[in-house]
OpenMM code with the backbone's topology and positions (N, CA, C; nanometers):
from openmm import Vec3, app, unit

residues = "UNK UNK UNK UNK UNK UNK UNK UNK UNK UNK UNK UNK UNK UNK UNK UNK UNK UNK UNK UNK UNK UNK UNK UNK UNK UNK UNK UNK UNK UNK UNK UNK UNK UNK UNK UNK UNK UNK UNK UNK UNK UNK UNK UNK UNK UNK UNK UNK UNK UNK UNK UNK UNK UNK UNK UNK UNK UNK UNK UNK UNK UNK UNK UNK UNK UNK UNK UNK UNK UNK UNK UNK UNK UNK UNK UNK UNK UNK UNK UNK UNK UNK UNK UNK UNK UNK UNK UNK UNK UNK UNK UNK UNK UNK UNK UNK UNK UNK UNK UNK UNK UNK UNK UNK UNK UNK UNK UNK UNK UNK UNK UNK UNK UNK UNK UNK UNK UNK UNK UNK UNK UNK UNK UNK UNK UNK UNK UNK UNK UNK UNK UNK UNK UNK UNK UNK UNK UNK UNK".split()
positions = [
    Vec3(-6.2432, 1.0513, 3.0949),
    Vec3(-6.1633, 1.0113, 2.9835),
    Vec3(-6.0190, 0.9878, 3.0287),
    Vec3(-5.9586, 0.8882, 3.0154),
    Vec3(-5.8481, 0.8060, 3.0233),
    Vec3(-5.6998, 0.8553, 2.9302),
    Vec3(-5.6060, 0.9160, 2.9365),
    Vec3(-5.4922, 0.9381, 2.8817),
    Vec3(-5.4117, 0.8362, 2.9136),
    Vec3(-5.3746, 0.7928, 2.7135),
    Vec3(-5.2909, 0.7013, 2.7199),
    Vec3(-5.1371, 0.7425, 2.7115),
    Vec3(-5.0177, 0.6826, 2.7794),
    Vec3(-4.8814, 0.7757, 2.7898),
    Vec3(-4.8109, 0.7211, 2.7093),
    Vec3(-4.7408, 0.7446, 2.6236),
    Vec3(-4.6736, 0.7491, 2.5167),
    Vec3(-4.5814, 0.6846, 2.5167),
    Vec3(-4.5192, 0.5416, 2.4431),
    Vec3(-4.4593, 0.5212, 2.4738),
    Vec3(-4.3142, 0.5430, 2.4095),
    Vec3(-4.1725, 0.5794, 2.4543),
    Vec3(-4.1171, 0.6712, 2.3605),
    Vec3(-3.9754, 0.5588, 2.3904),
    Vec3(-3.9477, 0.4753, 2.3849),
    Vec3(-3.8560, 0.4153, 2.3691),
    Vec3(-3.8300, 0.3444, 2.2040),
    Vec3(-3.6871, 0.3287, 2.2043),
    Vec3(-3.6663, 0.3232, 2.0372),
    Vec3(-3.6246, 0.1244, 2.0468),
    Vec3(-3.6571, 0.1029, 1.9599),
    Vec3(-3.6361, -0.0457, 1.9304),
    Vec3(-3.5068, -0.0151, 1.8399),
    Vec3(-3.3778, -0.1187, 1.9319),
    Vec3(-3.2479, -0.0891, 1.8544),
    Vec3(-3.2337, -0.2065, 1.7625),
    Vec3(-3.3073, -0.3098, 1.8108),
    Vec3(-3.2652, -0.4254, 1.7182),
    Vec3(-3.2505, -0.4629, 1.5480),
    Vec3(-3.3373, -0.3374, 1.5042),
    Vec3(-3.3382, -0.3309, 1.3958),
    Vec3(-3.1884, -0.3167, 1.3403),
    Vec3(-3.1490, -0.2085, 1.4443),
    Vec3(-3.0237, -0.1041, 1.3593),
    Vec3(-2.8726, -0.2196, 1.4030),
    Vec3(-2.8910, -0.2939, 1.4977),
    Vec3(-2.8123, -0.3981, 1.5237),
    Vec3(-2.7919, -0.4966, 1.4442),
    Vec3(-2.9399, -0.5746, 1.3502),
    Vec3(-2.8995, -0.6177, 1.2605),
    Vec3(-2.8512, -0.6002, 1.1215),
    Vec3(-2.8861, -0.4350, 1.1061),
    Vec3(-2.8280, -0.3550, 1.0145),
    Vec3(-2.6525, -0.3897, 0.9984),
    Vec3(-2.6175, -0.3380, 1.1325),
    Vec3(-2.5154, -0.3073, 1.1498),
    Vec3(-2.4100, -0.4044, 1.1340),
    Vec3(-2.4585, -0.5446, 1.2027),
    Vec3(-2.4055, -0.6882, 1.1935),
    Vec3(-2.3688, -0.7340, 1.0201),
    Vec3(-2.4657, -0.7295, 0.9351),
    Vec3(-2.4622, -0.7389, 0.8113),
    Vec3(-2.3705, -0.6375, 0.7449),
    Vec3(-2.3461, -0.5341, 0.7638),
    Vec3(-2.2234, -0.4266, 0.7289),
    Vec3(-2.0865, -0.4246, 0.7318),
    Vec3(-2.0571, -0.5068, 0.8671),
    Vec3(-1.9902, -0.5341, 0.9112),
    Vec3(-1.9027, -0.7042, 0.8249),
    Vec3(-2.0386, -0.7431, 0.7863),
    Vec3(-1.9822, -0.9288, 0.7349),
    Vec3(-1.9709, -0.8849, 0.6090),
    Vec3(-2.0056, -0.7811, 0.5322),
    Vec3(-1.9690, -0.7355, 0.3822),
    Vec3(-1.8665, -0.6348, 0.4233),
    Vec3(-1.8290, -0.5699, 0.5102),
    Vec3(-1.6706, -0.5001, 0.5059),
    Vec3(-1.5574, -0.6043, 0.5388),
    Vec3(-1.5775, -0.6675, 0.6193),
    Vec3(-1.4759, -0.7853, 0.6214),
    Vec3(-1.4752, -0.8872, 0.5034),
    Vec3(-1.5881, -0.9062, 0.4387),
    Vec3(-1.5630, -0.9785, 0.3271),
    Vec3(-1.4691, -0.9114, 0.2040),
    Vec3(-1.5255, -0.7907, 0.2140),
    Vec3(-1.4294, -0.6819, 0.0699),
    Vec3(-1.3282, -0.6164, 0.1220),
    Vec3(-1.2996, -0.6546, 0.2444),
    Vec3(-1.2057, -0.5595, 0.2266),
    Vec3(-1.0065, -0.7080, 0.2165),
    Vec3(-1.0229, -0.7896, 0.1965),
    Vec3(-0.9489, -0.8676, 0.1520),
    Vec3(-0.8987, -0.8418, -0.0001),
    Vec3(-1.0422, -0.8056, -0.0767),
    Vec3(-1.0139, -0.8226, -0.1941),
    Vec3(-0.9926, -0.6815, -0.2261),
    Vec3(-0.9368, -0.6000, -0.1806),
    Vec3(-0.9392, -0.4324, -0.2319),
    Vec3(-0.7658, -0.4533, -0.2442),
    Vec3(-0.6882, -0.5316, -0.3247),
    Vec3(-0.5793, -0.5074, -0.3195),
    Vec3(-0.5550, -0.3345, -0.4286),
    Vec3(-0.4631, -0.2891, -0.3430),
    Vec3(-0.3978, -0.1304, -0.3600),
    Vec3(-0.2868, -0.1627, -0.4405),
    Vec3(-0.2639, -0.0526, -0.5261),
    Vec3(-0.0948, -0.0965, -0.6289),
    Vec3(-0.1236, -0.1847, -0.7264),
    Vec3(0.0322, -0.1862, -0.7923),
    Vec3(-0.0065, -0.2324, -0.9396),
    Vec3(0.0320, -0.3819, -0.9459),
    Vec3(-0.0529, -0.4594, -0.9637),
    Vec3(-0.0124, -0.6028, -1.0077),
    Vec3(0.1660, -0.6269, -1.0000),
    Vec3(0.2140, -0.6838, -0.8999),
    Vec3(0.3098, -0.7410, -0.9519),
    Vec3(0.3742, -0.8927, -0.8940),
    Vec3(0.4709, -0.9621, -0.9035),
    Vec3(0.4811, -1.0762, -0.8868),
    Vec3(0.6184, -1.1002, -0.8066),
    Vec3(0.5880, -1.0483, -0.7028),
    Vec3(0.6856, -1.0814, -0.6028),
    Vec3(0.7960, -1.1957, -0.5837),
    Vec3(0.9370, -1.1625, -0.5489),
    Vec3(0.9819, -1.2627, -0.5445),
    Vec3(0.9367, -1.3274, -0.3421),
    Vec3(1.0571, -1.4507, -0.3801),
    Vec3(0.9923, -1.4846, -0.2298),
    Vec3(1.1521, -1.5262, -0.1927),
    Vec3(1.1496, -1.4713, -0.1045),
    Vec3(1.2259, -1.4613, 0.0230),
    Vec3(1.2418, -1.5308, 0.1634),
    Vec3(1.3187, -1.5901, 0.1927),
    Vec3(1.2850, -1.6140, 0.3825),
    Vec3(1.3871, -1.5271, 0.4520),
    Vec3(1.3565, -1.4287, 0.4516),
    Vec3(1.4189, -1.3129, 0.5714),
    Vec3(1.2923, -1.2969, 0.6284),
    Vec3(1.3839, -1.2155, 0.7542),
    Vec3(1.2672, -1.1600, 0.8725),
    Vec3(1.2681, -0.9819, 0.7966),
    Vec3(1.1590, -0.9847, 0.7892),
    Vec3(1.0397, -0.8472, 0.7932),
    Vec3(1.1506, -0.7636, 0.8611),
    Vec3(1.1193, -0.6296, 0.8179),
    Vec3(1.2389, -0.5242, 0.8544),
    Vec3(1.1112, -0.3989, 0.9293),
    Vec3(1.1454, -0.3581, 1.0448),
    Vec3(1.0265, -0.3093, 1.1301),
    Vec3(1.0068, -0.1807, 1.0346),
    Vec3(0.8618, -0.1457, 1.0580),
    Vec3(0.8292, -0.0394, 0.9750),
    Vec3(0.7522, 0.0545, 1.0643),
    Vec3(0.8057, 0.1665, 1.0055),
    Vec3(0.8349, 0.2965, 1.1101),
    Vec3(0.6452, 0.3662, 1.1412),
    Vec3(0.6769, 0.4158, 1.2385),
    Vec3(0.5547, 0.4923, 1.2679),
    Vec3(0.4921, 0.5212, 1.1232),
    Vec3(0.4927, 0.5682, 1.0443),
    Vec3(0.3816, 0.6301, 0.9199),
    Vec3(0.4064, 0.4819, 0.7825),
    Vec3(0.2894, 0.5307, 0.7026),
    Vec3(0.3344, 0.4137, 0.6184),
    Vec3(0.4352, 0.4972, 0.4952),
    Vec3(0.5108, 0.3545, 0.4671),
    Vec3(0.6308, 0.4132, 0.3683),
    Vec3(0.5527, 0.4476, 0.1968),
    Vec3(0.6570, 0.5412, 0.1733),
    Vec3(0.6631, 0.5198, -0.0332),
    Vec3(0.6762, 0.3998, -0.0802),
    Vec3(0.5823, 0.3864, -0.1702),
    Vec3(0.5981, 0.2263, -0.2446),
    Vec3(0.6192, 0.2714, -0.3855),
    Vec3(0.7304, 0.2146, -0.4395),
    Vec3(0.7297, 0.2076, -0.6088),
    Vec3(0.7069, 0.0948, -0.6802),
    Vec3(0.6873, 0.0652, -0.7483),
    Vec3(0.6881, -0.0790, -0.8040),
    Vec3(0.7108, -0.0656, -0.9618),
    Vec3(0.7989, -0.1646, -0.9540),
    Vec3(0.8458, -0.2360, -1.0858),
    Vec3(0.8177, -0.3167, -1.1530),
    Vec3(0.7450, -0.2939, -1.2801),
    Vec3(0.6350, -0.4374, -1.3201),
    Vec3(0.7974, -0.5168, -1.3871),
    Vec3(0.7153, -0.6169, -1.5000),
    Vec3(0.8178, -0.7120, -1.5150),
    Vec3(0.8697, -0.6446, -1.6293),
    Vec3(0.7951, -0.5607, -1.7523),
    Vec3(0.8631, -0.5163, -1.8711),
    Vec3(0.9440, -0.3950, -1.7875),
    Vec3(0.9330, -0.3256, -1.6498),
    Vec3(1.0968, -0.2100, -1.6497),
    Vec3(0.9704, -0.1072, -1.5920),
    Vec3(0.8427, -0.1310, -1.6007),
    Vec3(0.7278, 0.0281, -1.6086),
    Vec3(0.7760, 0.0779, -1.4674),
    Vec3(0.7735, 0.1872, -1.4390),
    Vec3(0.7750, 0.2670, -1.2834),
    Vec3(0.6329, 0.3017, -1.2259),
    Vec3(0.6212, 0.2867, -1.1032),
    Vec3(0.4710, 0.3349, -1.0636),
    Vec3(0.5441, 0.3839, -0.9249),
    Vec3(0.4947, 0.5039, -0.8951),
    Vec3(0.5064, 0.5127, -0.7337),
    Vec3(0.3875, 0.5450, -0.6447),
    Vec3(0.3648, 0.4797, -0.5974),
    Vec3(0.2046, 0.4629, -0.4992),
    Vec3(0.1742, 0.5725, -0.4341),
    Vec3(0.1248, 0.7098, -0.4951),
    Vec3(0.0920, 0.8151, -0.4505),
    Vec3(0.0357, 0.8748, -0.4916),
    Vec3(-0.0953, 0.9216, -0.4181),
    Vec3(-0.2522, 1.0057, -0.4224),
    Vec3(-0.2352, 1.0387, -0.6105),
    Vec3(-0.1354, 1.1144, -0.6127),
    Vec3(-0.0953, 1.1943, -0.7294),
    Vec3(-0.0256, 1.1420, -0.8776),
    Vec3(0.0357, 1.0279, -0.8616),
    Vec3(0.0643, 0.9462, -0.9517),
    Vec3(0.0522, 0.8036, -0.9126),
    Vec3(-0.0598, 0.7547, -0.8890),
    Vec3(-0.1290, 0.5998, -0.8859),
    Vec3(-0.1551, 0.5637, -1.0543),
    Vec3(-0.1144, 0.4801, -1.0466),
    Vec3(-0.1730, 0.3761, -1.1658),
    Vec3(-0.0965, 0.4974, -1.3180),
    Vec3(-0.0439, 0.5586, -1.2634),
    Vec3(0.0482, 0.6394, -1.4261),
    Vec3(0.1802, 0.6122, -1.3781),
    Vec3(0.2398, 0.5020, -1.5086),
    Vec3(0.3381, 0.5204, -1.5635),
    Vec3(0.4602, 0.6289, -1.5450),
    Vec3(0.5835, 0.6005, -1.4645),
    Vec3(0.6918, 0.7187, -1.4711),
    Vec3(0.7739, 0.7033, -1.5128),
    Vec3(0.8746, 0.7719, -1.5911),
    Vec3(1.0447, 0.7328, -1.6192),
    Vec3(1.0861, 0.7845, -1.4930),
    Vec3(1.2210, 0.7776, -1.5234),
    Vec3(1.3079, 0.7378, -1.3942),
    Vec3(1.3223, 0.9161, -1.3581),
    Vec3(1.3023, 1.0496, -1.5015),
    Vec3(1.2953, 1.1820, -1.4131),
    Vec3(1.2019, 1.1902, -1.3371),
    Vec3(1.0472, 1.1456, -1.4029),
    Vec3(0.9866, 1.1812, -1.3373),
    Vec3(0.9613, 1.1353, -1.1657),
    Vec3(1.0185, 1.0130, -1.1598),
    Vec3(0.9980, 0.9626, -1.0445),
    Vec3(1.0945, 1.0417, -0.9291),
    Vec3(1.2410, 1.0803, -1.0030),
    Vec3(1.2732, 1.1228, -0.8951),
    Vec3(1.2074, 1.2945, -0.8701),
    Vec3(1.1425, 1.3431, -0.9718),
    Vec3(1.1051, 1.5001, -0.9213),
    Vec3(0.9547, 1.4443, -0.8002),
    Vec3(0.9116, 1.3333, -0.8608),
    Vec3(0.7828, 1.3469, -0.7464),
    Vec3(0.8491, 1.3096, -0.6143),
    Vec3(0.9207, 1.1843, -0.6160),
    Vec3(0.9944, 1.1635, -0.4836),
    Vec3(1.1120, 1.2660, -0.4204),
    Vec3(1.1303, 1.3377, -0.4851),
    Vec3(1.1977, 1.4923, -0.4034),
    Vec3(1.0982, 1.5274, -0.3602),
    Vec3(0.9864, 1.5672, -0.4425),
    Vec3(0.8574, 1.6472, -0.3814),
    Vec3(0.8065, 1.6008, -0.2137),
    Vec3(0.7682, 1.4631, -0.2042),
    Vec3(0.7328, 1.3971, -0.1770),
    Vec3(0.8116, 1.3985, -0.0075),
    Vec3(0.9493, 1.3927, -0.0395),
    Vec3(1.0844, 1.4224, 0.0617),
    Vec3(1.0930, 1.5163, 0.1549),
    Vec3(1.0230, 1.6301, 0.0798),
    Vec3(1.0691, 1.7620, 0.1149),
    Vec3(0.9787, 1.7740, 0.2471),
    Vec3(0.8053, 1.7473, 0.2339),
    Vec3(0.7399, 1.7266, 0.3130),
    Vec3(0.7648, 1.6106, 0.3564),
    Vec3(0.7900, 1.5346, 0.3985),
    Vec3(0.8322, 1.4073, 0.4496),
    Vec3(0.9367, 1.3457, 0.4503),
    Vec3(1.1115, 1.4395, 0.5174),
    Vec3(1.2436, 1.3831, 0.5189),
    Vec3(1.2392, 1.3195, 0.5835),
    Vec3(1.2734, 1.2014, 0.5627),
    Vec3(1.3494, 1.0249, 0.6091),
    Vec3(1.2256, 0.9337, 0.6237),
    Vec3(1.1614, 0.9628, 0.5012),
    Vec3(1.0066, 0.9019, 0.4729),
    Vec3(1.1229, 0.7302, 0.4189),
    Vec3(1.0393, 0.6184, 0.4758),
    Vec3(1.1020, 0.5083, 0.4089),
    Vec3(1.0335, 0.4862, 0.3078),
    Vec3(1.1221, 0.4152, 0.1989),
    Vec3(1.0814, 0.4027, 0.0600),
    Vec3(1.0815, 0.2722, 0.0706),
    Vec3(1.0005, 0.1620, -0.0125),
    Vec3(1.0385, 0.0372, -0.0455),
    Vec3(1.0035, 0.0072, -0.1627),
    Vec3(1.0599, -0.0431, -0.2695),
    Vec3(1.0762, -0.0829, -0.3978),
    Vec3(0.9929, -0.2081, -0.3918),
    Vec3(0.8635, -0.2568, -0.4416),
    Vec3(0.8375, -0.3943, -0.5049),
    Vec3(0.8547, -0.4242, -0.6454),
    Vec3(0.9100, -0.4677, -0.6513),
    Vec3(0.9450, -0.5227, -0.8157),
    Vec3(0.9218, -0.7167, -0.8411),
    Vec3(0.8745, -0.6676, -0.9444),
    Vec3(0.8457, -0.8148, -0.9823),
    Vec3(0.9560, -0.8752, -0.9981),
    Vec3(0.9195, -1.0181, -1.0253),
    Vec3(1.0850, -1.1816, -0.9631),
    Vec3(1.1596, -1.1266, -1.0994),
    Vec3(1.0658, -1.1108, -1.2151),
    Vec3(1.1495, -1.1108, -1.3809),
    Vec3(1.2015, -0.9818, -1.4517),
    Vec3(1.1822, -0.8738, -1.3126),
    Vec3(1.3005, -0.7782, -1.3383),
    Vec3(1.4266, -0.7892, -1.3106),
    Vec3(1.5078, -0.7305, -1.4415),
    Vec3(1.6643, -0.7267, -1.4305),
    Vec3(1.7067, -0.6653, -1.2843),
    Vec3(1.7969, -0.7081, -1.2491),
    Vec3(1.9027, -0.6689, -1.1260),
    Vec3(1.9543, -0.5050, -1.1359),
    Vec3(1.9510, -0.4645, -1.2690),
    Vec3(2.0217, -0.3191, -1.3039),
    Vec3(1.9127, -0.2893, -1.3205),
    Vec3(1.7723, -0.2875, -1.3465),
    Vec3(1.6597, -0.1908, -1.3627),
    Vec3(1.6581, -0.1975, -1.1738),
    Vec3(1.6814, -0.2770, -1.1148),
    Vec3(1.6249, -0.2239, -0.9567),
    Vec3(1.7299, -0.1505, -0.8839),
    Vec3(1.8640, -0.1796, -0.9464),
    Vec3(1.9740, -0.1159, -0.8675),
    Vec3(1.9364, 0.0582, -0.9430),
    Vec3(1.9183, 0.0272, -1.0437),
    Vec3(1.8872, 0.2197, -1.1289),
    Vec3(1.8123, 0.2435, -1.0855),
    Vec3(1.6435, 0.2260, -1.0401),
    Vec3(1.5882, 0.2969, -0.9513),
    Vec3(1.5784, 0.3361, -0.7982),
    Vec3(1.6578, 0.2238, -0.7314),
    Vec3(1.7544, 0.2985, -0.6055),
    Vec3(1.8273, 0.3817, -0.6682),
    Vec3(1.9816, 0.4091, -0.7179),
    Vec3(1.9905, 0.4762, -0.6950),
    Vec3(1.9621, 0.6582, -0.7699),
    Vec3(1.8360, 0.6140, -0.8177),
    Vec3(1.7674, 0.7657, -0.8866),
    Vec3(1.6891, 0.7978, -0.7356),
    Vec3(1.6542, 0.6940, -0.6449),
    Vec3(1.5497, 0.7683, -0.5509),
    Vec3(1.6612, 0.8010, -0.4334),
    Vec3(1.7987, 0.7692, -0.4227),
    Vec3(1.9126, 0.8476, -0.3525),
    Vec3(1.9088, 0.9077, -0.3990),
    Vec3(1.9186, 0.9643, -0.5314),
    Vec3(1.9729, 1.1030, -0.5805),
    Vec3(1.8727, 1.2089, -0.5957),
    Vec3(1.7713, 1.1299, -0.5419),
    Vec3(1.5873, 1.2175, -0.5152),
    Vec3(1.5876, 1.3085, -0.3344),
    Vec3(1.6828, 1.2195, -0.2457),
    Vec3(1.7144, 1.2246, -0.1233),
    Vec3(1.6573, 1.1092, -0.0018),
    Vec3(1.5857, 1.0095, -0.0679),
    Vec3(1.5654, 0.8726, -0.0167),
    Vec3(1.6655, 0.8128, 0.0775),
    Vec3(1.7437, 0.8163, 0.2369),
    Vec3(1.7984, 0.7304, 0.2848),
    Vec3(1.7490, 0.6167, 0.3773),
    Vec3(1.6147, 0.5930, 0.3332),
    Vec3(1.5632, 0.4525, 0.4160),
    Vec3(1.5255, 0.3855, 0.2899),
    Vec3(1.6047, 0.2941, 0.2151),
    Vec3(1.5158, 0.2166, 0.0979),
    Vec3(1.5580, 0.0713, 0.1191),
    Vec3(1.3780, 0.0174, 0.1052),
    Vec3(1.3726, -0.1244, 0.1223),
    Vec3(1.3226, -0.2153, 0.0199),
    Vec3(1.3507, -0.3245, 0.0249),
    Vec3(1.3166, -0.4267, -0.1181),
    Vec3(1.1563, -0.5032, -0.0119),
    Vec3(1.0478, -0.5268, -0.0887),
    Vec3(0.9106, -0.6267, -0.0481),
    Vec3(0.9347, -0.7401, -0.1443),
    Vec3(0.9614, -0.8230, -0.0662),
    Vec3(0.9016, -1.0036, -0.1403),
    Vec3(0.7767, -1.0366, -0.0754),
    Vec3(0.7863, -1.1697, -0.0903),
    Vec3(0.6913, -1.2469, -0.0274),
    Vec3(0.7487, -1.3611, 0.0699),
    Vec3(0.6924, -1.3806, 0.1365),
    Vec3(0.7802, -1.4680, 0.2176),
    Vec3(0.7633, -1.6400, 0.1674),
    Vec3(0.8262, -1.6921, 0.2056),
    Vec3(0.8628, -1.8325, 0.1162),
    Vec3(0.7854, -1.9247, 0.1658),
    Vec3(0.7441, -1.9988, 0.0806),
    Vec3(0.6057, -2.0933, 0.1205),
    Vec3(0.6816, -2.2590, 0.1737),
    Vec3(0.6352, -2.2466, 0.2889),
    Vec3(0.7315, -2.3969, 0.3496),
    Vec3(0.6296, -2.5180, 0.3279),
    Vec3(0.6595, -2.6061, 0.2854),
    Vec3(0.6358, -2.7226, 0.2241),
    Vec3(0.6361, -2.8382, 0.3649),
    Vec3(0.4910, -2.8572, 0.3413),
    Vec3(0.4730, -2.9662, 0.4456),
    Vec3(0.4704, -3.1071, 0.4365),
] * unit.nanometer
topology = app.Topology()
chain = topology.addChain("A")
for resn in residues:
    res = topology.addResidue(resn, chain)
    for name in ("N", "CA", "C"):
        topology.addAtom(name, app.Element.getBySymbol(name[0]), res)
């Protein structure tokens, strides 16, 4: 009687084309996963201001004045201007000379963006930056 030997090798091709297909639906969604709150950037042609080893605080300013500051803990809720600066002290304390950058939409007033600088100085904020969009050149 004849023993047959086993054959014990794994067929990867399966898990390759698994993997290939995973890969063409994470690159497809992950374009569309925009983070933060809707807003409508102005546009700008300056050069990009280098951004530091960690990623910065983002607040954003819709167009009616609302406050949002982009964090684990207050995403997508609404702040007045105390509350923003007690979370961004918080926020400071573990993370001094964390950069901040303000996006605010094109059809906010000039004094709603200058008042929330300077509430996030008086939070202890000394890196704060403005996000546009950069300006669309016409061919």
């Amino acid at each position: 009687m004849k023993r047959r030997n086993l054959i014990s090798d794994i067929n990867v091709v399966p898990y390759i084309d698994v993997m290939l297909v995973l890969l063409v639906i994470f690159m497809i969604s992950a374009p569309l996963m925009v983070q933060g709150i809707q807003v409508n950037l102005p546009q700008a042609s300056s050069e990009a201001l280098p951004v530091k080893n960690n990623e910065p605080l983002i607040v954003s300013i819709q167009k009616d004045g609302a406050l949002f500051l982009e964090s684990d803990s207050t995403k997508n809720t609404s702040l007045s201007l105390k509350d923003l600066n007690n979370a961004t002290k918080k926020i400071l304390e573990v993370n001094p000379g964390l950069q901040v950058v303000i996006r605010g939409d094109g059809q906010v007033k000039y004094e709603r963006v200058m008042t929330v600088m300077a509430e996030l100085q008086t939070a202890g904020a000394t890196d704060i930056g403005l996000i546009s969009q950069p300006k669309k050149t016409e061919r």
